[in-house]
TIVEX-584324 format. One record per residue (C-alpha): residue in one letter; chain; x, z, y. Coordinates in nm, 3 decimals, always signed. Example, Ala and Ser with C-alpha at 12.3 -4.5 7.8 and 13.67 -1.06 7.14 Angstrom:
REM TIVEX-584324
   residu   chaine        c1        c3        c2
        a        A    +1.230    +0.780    -0.450
        s        A    +1.367    +0.714    -0.106
END
This chain:
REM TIVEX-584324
   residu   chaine        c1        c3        c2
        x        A   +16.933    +8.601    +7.778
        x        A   +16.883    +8.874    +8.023
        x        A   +16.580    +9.005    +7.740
        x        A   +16.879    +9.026    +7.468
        x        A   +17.121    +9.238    +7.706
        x        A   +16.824    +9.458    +7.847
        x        A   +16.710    +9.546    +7.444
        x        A   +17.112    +9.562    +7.367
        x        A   +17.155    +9.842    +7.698
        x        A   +16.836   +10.004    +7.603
        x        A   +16.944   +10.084    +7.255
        x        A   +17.286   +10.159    +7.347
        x        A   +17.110   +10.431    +7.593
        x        A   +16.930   +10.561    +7.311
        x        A   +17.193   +10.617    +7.061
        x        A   +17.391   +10.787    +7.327
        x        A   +17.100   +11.035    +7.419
        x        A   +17.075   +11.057    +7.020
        x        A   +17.483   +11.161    +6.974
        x        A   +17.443   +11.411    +7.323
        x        A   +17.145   +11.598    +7.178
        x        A   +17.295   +11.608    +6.789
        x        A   +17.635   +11.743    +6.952
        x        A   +17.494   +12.043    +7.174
        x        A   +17.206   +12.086    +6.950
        x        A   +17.343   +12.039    +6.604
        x        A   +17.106   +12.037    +6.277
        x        A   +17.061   +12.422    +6.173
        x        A   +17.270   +12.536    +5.838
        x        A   +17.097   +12.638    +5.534
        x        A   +17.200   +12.932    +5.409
        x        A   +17.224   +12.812    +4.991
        x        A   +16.880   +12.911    +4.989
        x        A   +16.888   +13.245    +5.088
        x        A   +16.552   +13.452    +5.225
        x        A   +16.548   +13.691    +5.466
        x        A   +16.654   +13.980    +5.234
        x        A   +16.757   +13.850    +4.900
        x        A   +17.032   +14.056    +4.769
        x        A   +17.025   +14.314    +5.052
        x        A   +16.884   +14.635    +4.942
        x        A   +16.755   +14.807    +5.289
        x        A   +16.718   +15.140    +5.114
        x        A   +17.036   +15.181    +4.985
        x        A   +17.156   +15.548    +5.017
        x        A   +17.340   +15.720    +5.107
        x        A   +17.451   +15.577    +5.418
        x        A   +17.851   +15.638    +5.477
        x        A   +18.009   +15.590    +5.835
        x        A   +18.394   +15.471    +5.809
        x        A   +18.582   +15.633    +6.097
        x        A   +18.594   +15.305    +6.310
        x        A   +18.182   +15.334    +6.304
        x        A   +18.163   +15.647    +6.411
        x        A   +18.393   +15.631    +6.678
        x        A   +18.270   +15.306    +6.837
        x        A   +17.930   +15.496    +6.778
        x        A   +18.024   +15.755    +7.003
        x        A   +18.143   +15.512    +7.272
        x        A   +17.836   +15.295    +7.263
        x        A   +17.574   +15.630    +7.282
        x        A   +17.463   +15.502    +6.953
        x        A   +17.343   +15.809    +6.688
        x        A   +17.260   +15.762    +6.336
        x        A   +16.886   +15.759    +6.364
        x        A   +16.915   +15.440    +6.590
        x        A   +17.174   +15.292    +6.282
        x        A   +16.884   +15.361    +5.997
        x        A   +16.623   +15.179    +6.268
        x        A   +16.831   +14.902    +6.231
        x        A   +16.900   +14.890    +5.902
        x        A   +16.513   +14.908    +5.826
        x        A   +16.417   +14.659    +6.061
        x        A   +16.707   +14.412    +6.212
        x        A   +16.737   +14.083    +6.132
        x        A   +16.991   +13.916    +5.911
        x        A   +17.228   +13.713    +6.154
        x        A   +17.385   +13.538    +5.882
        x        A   +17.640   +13.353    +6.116
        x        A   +17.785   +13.674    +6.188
        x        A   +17.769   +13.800    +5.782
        x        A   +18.026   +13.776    +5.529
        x        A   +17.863   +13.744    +5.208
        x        A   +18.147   +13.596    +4.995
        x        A   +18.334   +13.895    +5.113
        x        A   +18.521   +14.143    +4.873
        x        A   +18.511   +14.349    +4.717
        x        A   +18.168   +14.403    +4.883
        x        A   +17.967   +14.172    +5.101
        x        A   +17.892   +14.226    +5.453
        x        A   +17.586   +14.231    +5.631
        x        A   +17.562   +14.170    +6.026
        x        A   +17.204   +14.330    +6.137
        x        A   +17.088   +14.278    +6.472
        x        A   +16.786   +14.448    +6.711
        x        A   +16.721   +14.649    +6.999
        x        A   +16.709   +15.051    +6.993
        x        A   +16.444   +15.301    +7.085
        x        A   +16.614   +15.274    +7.468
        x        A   +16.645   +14.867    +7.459
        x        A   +17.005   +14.846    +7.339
        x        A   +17.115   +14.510    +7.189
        x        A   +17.306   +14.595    +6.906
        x        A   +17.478   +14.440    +6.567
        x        A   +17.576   +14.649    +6.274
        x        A   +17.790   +14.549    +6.014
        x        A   +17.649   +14.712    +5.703
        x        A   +17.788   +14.629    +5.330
        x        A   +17.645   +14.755    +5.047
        x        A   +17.873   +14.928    +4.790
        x        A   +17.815   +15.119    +4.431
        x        A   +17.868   +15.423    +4.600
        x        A   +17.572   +15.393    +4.894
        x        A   +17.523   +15.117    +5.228
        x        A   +17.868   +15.177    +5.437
        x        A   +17.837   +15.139    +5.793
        x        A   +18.148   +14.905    +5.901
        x        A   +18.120   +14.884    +6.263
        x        A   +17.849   +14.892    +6.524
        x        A   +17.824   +14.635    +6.866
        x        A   +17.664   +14.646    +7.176
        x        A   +17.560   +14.276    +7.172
        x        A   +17.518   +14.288    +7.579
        x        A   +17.806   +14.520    +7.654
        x        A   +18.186   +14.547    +7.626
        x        A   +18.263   +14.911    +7.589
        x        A   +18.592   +15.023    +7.670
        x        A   +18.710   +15.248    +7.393
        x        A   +19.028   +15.371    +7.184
        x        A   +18.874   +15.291    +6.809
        x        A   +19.115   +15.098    +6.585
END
């Protein structure tokens, strides 16, 4: 008997180390198939700054060469994208600049050239007036 409740324990252990490490650790999302860069055209010029970019640019000592850096070579963080968005999708780009600034950039592609959205010190909360 004491065999039966040991087993019973031990797998009642198990699943709860199973549920713990599924619930902080949950099963990455696939992205409907989506590589690294399909349907983002990188080279897409010109690039146009809305006002709100440029003025949490300024804040964040961020210029435009560091934006085209990014847009060349981030990486896609797709749980910060909105590609469903309209009437253009949006594009959340993430890496470091030439002085080790963390930064995301919100990029969406449009007919008329790659609009800068917004730009985000990832490690930083910058106090600033931009609306």
């Amino acid at each position: 008997m004491n065999r039966k409740v040991s087993r019973l324990l031990t797998g009642i252990a198990l699943l709860v180390i199973v549920l713990l490490v599924w619930q902080y650790y949950p099963p990455t999302k696939q992205h409907n198939n989506v590589t690294h860069d399909e349907g983002f055209n990188r080279n897409l010029m010109p690039i146009i700054y809305t006002k709100h970019a440029r003025c949490r640019m300024g804040y964040r000592h961020i210029d435009e060469d560091e934006v085209k850096q990014i847009l060349l070579n981030g990486r896609i963080n797709y749980k910060k994208s909105q590609l469903n968005s309209k009437p253009d999708p949006k594009y959340a780009l993430e890496g470091y600049t030439a002085d080790n600034q963390h930064v995301r950039i919100i990029f969406a592609p449009s007919q008329h050239g790659m609009v800068v959205i917004t730009v985000i010190d990832v490690n930083e909360e910058w106090q600033c007036d931009c609306k």
